[in-house]
C-alpha angles and dihedrals in degrees: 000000000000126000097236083025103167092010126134117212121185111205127180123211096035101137091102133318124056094338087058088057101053101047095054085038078061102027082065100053087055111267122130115232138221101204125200138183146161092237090185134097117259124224094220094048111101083186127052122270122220117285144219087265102049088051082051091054095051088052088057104048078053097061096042086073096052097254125129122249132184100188114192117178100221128148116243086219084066109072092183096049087051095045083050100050097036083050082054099038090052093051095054101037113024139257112312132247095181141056126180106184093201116140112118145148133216110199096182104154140152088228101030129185122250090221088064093086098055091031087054088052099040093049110024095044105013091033079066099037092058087047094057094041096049095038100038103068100062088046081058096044097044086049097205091118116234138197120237125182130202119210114235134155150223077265082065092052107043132022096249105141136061165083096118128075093252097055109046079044084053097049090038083049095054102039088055093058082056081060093043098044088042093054098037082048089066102029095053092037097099093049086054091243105137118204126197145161139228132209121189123185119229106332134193114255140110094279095052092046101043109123087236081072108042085047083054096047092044090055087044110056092163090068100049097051078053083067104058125103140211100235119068109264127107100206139347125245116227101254085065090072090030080064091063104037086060082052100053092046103040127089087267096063090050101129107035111105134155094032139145100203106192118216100195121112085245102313102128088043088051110105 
């Protein structure tokens, strides 16, 4: 039996990355999956965003384990279009037990657009709010309690990036989700609906290795001696946070509300 075995968790931005991850890290402990993504370029991106395709390929890896998936490309700035494809998610698929609020951009770049500010915050802090305000209420209504987890960062923790427009937006954006987790953790408690944060440290995915961002990092010396650990590791892989993800939202983590839980081999511990 799975650890999350007849759940149903609803995760934004799985279409690769980390919220690929996530969903295949719970799809194997047993839990069905609503699946959303963008799925569109962004102007402000100076790196490509997931695809169709790559949303199609995460539904498949989800069925290949037997679970269940209902995957909607939607955008979290559009409430309606979320509302829409969560309504639909959840008729195909059941009520939901999980949330992993994990859509999110990082628009780091040496010729950065104006627009990445606004675009970080729209996505990365509204882009969550709209999630819990369109999911929870059904969790409450169902009253079956729930967990849902916001992805952060180490960027939500310390001040570690700037100066550029995308990454103060990135670290704002961030520190904002901690605001939001911490308030919707007391707010939601009585109905049993724990909610938590994560905050890796750099991971391995397309939008770390883009070559926008290794041109960024390269201008910017300064940032890239903020990433490193104390402990000897270069970069997670995604499992690692999926890891802890499955924790956080499984009956053994059933008790652990209002945290922000680093994954980060030290870092944020690291004077």
């Amino acid at each position: 039996m799975g650890r999350v075995d007849g759940k149903v968790a609803f995760i934004t931005g799985a279409a690769r990355g980390q919220g690929r991850s996530h969903a295949l890290r719970l799809a194997e402990e047993g839990a069905d999956i609503i699946a959303l993504d963008m799925c569109r370029p962004l102007t402000s991106a100076r790196y490509n965003l997931a695809s169709p395709l790559d949303l199609a390929d995460t539904a498949r890896e989800i069925r290949a384990l037997g679970r269940r998936v209902a995957a909607f490309e939607a955008d979290v700035r559009d409430d309606c279009a979320l509302r829409k494809a969560f309504e639909a998610g959840v008729g195909e698929i059941g009520p939901v037990d999980i949330v992993i609020a994990n859509a999110g951009v990082a628009l780091f770049a040496v010729d950065e657009a104006y627009d990445a500010w606004q675009d970080t915050i729209d996505i990365n802090l509204t882009g969550v709010f709209n999630t819990m305000e369109i999911v929870v209420p059904s969790m409450i209504d169902r009253g079956a309690g729930g967990s849902i987890v916001l992805t952060s960062s180490t960027a939500g923790l310390r001040g570690v990036l700037g100066p550029s427009r995308a990454a103060l937006g990135y670290v704002a954006s961030k520190h904002g989700v901690v605001g939001l987790m911490r308030s919707y953790a007391n707010i939601l408690a009585p109905h049993s609906i724990r909610v938590n944060s994560v905050h890796p440290s750099a991971v391995k995915t397309p939008m770390l290795t883009a070559a926008s961002m290794t041109a960024f990092l390269e201008a910017n010396p300064q940032i890239s001696a903020g990433f490193t650990t104390p402990m000897p590791i270069d970069v997670l892989d995604s499992r690692d946070v999926s890891n802890a993800v499955l924790y956080l939202v499984s009956d053994e983590g059933r008790y652990v509300t209002g945290t922000t839980l680093p994954i980060d081999g030290g870092r944020t511990n690291k004077n």
